[in-house]
C-alpha positions in Angstrom: 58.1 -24.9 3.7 55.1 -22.8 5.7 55.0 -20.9 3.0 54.0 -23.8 0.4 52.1 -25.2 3.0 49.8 -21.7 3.0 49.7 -22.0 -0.8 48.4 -25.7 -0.8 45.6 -24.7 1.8 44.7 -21.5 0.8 42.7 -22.0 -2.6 40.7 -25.1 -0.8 40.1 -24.3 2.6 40.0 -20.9 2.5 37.1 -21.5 0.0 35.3 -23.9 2.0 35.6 -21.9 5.4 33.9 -18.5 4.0 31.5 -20.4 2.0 30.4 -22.5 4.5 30.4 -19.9 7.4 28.3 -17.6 5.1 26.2 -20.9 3.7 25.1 -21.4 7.2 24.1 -17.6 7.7 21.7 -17.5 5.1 20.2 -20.9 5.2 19.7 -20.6 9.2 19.1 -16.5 9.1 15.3 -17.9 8.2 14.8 -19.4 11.3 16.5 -19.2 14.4 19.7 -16.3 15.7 20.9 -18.1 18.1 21.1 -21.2 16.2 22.8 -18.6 13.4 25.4 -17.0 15.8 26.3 -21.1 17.6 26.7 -22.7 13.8 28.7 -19.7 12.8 31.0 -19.9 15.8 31.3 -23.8 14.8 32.5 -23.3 11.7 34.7 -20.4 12.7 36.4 -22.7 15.0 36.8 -25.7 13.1 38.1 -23.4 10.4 40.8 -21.8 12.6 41.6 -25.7 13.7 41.6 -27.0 10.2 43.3 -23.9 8.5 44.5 -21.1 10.7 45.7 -18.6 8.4 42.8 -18.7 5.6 40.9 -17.8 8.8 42.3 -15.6 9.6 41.9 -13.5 6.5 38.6 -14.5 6.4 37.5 -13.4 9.9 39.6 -10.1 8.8 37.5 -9.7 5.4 34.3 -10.0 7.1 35.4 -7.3 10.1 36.6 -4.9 7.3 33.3 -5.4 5.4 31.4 -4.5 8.4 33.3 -1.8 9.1 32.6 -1.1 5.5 29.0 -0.9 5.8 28.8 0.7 9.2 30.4 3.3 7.4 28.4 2.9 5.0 25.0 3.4 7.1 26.7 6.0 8.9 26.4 8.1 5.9 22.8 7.5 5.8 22.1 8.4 9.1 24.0 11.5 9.2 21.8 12.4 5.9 18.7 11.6 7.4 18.7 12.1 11.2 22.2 14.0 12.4 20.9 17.6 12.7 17.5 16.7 10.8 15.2 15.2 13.5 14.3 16.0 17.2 13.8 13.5 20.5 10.7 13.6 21.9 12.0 15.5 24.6 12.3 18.8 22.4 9.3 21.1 22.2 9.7 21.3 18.6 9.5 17.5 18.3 6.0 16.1 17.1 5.5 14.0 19.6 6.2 15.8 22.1 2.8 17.4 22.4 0.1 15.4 23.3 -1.5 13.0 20.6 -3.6 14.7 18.2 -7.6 14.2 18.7 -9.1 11.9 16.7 -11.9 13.1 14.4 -15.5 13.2 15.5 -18.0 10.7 13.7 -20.1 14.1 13.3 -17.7 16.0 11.1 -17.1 11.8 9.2 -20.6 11.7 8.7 -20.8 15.3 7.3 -18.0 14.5 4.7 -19.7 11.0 3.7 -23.3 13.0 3.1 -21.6 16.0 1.5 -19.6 14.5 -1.2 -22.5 11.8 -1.6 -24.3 14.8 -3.3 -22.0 15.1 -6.4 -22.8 11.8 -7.3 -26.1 10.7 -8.8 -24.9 7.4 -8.0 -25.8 7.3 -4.4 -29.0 9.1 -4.3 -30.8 5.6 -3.9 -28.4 4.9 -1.6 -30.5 3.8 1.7 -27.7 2.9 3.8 -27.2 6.6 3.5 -30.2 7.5 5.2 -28.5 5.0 8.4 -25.3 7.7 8.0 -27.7 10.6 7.8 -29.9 9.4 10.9 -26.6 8.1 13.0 -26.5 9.3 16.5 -23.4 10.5 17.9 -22.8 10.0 21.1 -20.7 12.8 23.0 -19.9 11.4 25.8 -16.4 11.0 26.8 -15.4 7.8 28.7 -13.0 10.2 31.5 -11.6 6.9 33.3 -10.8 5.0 30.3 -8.9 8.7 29.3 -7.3 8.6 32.6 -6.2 5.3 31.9 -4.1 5.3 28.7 -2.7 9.0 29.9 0.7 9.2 29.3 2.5 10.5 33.2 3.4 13.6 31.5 7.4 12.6 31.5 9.4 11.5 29.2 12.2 10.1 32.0 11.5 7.7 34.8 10.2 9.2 38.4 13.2 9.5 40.5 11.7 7.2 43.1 11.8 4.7 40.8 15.4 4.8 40.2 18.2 3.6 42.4 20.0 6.5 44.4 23.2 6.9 42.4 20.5 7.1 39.3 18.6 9.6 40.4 20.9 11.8 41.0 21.7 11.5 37.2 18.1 11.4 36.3 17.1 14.9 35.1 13.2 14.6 34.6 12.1 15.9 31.1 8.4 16.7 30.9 6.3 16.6 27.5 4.4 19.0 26.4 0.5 19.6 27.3 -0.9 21.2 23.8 -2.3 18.4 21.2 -0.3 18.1 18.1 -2.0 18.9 14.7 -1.8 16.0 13.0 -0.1 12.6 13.1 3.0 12.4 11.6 4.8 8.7 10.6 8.5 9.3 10.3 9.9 12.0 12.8 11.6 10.4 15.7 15.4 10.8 15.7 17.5 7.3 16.6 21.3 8.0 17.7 23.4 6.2 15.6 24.4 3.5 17.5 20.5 2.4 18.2 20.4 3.0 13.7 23.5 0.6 13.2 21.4 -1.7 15.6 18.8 -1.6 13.5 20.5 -2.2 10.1 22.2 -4.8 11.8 19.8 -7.4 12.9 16.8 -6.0 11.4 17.3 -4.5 7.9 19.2 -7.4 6.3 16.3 -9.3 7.8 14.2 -7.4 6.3 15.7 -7.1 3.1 15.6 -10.7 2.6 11.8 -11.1 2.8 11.2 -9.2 0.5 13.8 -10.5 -2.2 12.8 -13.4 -1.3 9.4 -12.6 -2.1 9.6 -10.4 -5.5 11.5 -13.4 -6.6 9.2 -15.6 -6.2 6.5 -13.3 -7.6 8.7 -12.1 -10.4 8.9 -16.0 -11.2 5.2 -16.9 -10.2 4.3 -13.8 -12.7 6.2 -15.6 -15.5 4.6 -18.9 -15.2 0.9 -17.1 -15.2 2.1 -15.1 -18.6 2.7 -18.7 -20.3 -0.7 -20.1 -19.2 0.9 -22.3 -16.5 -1.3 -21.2 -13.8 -3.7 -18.3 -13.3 -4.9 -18.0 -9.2 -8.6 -16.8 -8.5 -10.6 -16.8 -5.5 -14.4 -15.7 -4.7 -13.7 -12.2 -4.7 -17.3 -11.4 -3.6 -16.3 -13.3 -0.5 -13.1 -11.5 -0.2 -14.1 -8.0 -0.5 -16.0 -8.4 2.5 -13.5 -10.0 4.4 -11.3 -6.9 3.8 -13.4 -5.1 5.3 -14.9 -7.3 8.0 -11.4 -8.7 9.3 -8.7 -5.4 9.0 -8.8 -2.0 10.6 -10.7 -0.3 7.8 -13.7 -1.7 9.6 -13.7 2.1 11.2 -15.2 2.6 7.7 -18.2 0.8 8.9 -21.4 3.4 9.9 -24.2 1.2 9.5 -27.0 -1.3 8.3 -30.1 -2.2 7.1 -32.6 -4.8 6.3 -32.7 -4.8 2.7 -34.7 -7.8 -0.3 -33.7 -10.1 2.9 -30.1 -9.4 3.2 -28.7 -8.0 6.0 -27.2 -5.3 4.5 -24.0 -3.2 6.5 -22.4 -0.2 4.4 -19.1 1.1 4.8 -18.3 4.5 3.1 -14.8 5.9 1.8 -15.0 9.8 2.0 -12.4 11.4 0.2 -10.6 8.0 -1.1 -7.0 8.4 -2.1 -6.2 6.1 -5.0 -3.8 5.7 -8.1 -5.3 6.1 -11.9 -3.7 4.3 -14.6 -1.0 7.1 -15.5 0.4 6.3 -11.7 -1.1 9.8 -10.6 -2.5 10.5 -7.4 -6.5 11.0 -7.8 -8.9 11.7 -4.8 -12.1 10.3 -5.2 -15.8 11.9 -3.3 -16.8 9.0 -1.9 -16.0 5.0 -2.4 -19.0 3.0 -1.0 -19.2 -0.8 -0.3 -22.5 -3.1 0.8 -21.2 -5.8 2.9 -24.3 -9.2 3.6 -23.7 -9.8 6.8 -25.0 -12.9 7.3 -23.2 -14.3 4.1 -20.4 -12.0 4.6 -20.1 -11.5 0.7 -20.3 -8.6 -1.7 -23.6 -6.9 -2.1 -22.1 -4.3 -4.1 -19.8 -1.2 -4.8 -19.4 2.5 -6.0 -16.6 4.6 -6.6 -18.5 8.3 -7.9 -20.1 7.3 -10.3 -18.9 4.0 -11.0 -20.2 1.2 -10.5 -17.4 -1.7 -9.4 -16.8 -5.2 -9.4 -16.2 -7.6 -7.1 -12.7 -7.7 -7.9 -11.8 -4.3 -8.9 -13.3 -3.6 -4.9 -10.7 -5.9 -3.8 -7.9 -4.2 -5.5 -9.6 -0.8 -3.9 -9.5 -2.1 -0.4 -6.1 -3.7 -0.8 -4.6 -0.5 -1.8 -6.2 1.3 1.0 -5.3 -0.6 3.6 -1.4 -1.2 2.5 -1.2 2.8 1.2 -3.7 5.3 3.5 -5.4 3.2 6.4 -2.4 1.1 7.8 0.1 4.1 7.7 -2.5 5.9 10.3 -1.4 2.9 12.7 2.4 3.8 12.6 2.0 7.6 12.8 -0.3 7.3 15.9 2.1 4.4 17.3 5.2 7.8 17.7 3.6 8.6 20.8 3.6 5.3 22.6 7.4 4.8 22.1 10.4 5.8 24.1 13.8 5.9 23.1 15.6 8.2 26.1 18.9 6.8 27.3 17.0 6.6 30.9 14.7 3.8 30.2 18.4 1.9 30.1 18.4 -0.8 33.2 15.0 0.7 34.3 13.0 -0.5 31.0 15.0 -1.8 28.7 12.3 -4.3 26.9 10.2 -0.8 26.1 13.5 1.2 25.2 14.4 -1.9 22.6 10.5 -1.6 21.2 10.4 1.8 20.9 14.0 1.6 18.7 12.7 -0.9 16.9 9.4 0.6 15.8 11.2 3.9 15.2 13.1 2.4 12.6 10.7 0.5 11.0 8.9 3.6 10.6 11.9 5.1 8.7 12.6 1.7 7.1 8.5 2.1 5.6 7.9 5.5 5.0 11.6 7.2 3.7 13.5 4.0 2.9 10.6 2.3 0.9 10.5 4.9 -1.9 14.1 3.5 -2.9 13.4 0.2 -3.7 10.6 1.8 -6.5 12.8 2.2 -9.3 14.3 -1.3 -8.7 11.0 -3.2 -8.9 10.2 -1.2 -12.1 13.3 -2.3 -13.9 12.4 -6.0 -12.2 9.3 -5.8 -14.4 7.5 -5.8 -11.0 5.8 -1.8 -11.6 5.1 0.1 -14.0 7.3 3.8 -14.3 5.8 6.3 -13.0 6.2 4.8 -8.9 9.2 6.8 -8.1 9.5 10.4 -8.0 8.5 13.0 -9.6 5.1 11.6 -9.2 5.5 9.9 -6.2 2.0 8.7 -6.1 2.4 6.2 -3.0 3.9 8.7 -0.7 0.8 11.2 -1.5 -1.3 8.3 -0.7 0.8 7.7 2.5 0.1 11.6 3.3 -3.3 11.9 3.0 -4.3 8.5 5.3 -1.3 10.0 7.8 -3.3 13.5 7.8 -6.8 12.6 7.7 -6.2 10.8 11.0 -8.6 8.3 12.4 -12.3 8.7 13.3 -14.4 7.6 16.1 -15.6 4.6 15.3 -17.5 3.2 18.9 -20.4 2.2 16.2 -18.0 -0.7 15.3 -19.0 -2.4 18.1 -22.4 -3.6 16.1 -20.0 -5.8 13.6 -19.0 -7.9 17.0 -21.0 -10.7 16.1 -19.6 -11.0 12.3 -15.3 -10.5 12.9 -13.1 -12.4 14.2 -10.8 -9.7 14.3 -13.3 -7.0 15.8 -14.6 -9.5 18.6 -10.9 -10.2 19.7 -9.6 -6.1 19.4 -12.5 -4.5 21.1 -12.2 -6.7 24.1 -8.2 -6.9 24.4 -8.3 -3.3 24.2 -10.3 -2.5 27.2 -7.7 -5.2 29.2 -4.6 -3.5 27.4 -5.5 -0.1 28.9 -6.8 -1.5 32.0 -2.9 -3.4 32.5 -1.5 -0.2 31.4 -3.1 2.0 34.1 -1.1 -0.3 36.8 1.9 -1.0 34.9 1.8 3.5 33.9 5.3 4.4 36.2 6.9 1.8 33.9 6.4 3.6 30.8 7.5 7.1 30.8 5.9 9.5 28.4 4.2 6.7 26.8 0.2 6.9 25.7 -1.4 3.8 26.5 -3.6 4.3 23.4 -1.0 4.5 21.4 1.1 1.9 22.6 -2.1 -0.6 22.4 -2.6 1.0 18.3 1.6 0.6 18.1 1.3 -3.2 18.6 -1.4 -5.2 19.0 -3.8 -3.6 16.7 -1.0 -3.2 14.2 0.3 -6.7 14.2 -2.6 -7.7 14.4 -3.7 -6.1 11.2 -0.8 -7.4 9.4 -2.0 -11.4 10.5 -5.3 -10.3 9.1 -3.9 -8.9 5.7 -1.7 -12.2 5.3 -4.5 -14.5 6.2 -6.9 -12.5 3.9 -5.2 -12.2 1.1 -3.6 -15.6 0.7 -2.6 -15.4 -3.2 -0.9 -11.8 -4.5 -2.2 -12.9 -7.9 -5.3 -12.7 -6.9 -4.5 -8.9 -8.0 -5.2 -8.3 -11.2 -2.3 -6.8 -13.1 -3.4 -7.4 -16.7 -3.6 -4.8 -19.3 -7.7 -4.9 -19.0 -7.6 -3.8 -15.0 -8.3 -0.2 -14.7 -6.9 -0.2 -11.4 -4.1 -2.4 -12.0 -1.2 0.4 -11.1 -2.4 -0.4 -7.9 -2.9 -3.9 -8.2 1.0 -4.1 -8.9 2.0 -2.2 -6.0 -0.6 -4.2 -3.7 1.5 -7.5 -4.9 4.8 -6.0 -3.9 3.5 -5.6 -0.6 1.9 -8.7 -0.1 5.0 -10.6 -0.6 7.6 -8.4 1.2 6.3 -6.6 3.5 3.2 -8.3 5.3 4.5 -11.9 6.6 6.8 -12.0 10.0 10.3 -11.4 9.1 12.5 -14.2 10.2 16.0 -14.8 11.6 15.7 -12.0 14.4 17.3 -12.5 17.2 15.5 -10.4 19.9 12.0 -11.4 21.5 8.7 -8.9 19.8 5.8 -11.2 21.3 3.4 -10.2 24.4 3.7 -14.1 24.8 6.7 -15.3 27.0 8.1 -11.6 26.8 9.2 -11.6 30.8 7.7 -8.5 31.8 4.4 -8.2 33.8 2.4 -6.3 31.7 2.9 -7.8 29.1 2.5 -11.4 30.3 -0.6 -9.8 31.8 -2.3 -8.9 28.7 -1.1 -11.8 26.7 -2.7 -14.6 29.3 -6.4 -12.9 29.4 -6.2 -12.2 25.7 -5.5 -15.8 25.1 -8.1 -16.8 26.7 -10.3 -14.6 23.8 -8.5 -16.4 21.1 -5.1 -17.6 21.7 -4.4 -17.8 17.9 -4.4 -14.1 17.8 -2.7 -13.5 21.0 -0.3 -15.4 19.9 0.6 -12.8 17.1 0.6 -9.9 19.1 4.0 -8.4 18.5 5.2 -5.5 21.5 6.8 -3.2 19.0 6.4 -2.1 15.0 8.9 -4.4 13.5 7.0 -5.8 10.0 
């Protein structure tokens, strides 16, 4: 008798319970964890009341699946990390020396003028003559050093601990030599801090940006039938690429020119993709911003001479492929993932893990995903390895490292974006100097490039760019290899991800200095303070 009565509920409500539960997860995992995990324990329940034993071998599936991928990702970690990577603790360890120096304007300025001179392009270039006659100004700004100084220690001070803590506590000091260069993807993650992460952040993850190519791939399909075909003013968005995202630093000065109020921002040694997907360096890329209008003027790459549009694929592709991967390599040395920052810090410890792994997930996960978008009809071959043209592109922003820039100041008046970062930055490090004790072996510079300024520059991308068709991928682009890459991006990888569970804002994050920053930022602009996120985690 119980055992027909199994065999007349199992087809139906063993159905309904694991498509529903798994319904719910999906639907829900776009919004709202908590609402996730409550629905899911609903539907649990009333499954086990309605029909016990399909639930059971349900809830058993889904544990052994898990199990399954844990394993699964395991693997992956033991590949990657397990005997690969150091802590920050380890002399050996990039980021355990001190943050490399950022590059003078002087030696900037030298490059700009230098490779300038191969081009017969630029000799009428006048904004030149603002590069060539730019004063740089030498002095160093000690207490605002002082300030964003990391304390030197990777582990908390044992005054700061209780007693049966410090007695554990063994202090571990950082190194006091600059590194060479920045480096993107180094930090080691133990495992169970890596199956966090592919947990409640990769699936996450994942989703936005299937979600995304799929509706591209199908938005694509539509424009190849004449259904619809997105444009914008490029002239006005060229400038805005410029004017409202971190390549800004580009900026070095401007003049008055046929009643325009021209600014120029020069590209030395531009990394870019050609249209056999190989990496090409270009001398110089050069682009004339009006000011007032905040359109196009103009635009050379050597000696070309580029369009509106084609400068909008160029600036796209620098800012997703050399300039915003200069952000996450610098943001390595304001993390920290020691075990000791447990029940002292435990907001910072979760940031730091989380930015770690979106570092992996961005720079040694994201080749992976090439070949599939090529046979998706989303890229062209040629992506993926051998050539590898993206990850050279990610190498040569990562090494050039960034340049002072204090002349950016003078585009105050004309940026959002600029206005709002050059103030919150000065707060940021000023909160950071009282709040130092409570991040160990953290660099305040860092930490402030780590969050704000990179989530920050992700709001700016998405707002910019509103349309990834406004990338020309057709057959008559000379630059659309990059153009298709650029749309992959857009859609998957630059809007917030949704359905995690854990909190990433400066607003209502609970902890002093962060609250601190967020409520005299918002008072700047609270549309952007809202968006400050207090870890890497798009």
């Amino acid at each position: 008798k119980d055992a027909a009565a199994f065999s007349d509920a199992t087809t139906q409500d063993l159905a309904i319970a694991t498509v529903a539960v798994f319904a719910v997860l999906y639907v829900l995992s776009f919004f709202f964890f908590p609402i996730v995990v409550s629905c899911t324990a609903v539907g649990i329940a009333y499954s086990y009341w309605v029909a016990p034993a399909p639930a059971v071998i349900s809830t058993l599936a889904i544990v052994a699946g898990y199990c399954f991928y844990a394993w699964q990702v395991f693997h992956q970690w033991e590949d990657a990390f397990a005997g690969h990577r150091l802590t920050r603790g380890n002399e050996a360890s990039p980021s355990h020396m001190k943050m490399p120096d950022i590059r003078s304007m002087e030696t900037n300025k030298n490059d700009i003028l230098d490779n300038a001179r191969f081009h017969k392009n630029f000799d009428d270039c006048k904004l030149l003559h603002a590069v060539a006659d730019l004063k740089v100004n030498k002095k160093k700004n000690e207490v605002f050093r002082k300030r964003a100084s990391t304390t030197g220690y990777l582990t908390p001070a044992r005054a700061a601990l209780s007693e049966e803590r410090a007695e554990e506590n063994k202090r571990i000091s950082l190194g006091k030599e600059k590194a060479k260069e920045l480096d993107m993807d180094h930090l080691f993650v133990k495992f169970s801090d890596f199956l966090w992460g592919f947990t409640f952040i990769g699936p996450f993850s994942y989703l936005l940006w299937l979600r995304g190519t799929t509706v591209l791939r199908f938005r694509k399909f539509l424009k190849k039938m004449g259904l619809i075909n997105p444009r914008c003013d490029y002239e006005k968005l060229a400038a805005t690429l410029v004017l409202e995202q971190t390549q800004a630093i580009h900026y070095y000065g401007r003049l008055k020119m046929d009643g325009m109020n021209i600014a120029g921002f020069f590209f030395a040694d531009f990394p870019y993709v050609d249209d056999n997907c190989d990496f090409q360096i270009a001398n110089l890329l050069g682009v004339d911003i009006d000011l007032d209008t905040k359109r196009f003027v103009k635009a050379k790459l050597d000696d070309e001479i580029l369009t509106a549009e084609e400068t909008v694929t160029l600036l796209w592709f620098n800012t997703i492929a050399a300039q915003h991967v200069k952000l996450h390599a610098m943001a390595n040395w304001g993390v920290n993932l020691d075990d000791s920052l447990i029940g002292f810090n435990d907001f910072l410890r979760q940031n730091s893990v989380v930015t770690a792994m979106y570092n992996f997930f961005g720079y040694s996960s994201f080749s992976g995903f090439l070949k599939i978008w090529a046979k998706q009809g989303l890229l062209s071959d040629g992506w993926a390895e051998p050539k590898a043209p993206l990850i050279k592109c990610f190498n040569r922003g990562i090494k050039s490292n960034v340049w002072q820039h204090e002349n950016i100041q003078q585009l105050a008046n004309y940026s959002r974006f600029i206005k709002f970062v050059t103030k919150v930055r000065a707060i940021f490090i000023y909160e950071f100097s009282l709040h130092k004790e409570s991040f160990p072996g953290v660099n305040g510079e860092a930490m402030f490039v780590g969050t704000i300024l990179h989530s920050l520059d992700h709001t700016m991308m998405d707002w910019n760019l509103k349309d990834a068709l406004y990338l020309d991928t057709s057959e008559n682009n000379r630059f659309r290899k990059m153009a298709e890459i650029g749309q992959v991006v857009k859609v998957g990888f630059v809007s917030d991800v949704d359905g995690l569970y854990f909190h990433k804002r400066f607003k209502n994050s609970g902890h002093p200095f962060y609250d601190a920053v967020y409520k005299k930022a918002a008072k700047i602009d609270k549309l952007l303070a809202d968006r400050m996120d207090t870890c890497i985690v798009k």
